[in-house]
N, C-alpha and C positions, 0 to 999 in steps of 0.2 A: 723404520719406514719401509714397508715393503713395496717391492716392485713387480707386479705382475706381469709376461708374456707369454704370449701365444701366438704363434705363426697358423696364415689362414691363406692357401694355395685355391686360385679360384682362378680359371681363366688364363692359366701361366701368370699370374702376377700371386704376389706374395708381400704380405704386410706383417710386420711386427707391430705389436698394439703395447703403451706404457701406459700405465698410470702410476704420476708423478704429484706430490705438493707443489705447488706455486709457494711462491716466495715472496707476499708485498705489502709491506706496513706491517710484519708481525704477522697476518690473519695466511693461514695454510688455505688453499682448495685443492682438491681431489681432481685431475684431470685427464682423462683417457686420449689415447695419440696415437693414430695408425702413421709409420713412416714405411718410405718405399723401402726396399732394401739397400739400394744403392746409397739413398742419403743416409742410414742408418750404419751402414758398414764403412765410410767415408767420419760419419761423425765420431764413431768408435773408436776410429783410428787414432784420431785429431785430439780427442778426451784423454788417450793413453801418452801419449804425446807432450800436452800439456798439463795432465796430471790436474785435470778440472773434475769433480762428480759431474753426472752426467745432468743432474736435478738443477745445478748451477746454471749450467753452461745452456741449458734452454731458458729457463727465464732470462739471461740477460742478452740472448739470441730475440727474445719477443718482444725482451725493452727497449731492444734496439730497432728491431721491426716497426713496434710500434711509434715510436719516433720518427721514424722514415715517413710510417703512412702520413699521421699529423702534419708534419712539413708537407708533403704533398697536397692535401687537404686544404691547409692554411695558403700556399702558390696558387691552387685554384679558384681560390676565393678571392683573392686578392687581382689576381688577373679579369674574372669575371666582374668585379664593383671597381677595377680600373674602366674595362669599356663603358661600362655607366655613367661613372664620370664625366668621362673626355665625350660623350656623346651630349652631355651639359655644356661642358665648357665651349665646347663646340656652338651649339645654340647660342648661349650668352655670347658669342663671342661677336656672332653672327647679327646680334642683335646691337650691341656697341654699335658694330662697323655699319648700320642700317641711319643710328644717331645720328654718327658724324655726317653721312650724306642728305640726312633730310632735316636738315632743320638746326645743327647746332651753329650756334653762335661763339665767334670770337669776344673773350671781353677785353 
């Protein structure tokens, strides 16, 4: 599996570019990756380190990402069709307590 880079100095900034196979269900994708140098000299460090391929160590960097986002996603949702609710229950509630004063009966 080759790994292509190329450094590209533009502006004082400077990018390394990968392209890596994903790894998910068996099926490979081809996927190109500009990192800054700092993260990339920091990740390299960390890879030798823990004796991880570097092809690894990013997909399960993005499945974890990705799980983060989701959860975050799923909190917002939840938070936003909470205020929905209670903005119900709130009405009904308001509506009981409308009952008891006009009109209900003891039996």
């Amino acid at each position: 599996m080759p790994t292509y880079r190329f450094q590209k100095n533009q502006f004082e900034f400077s990018y390394l570019v990968y392209t890596f196979m994903g790894y998910y269900n068996r099926q490979m994708k081809t996927l190109s990756l500009k990192l800054d140098d700092i993260v990339y000299e920091e990740t390299e460090q960390l890879l030798e380190k823990i004796k991880m391929p570097r092809n690894r160590y990013i997909n399960e960097a993005l499945h974890y990402y990705n799980r983060i986002q989701k959860r975050k996603i799923i909190s917002n949702l939840l938070v936003s069709e909470s205020k929905l609710v209670s903005e119900e229950s709130m009405k009904v509630l308001h509506e009981f307590e409308n009952l008891d004063e006009h009109g209900s009966k003891e039996i």
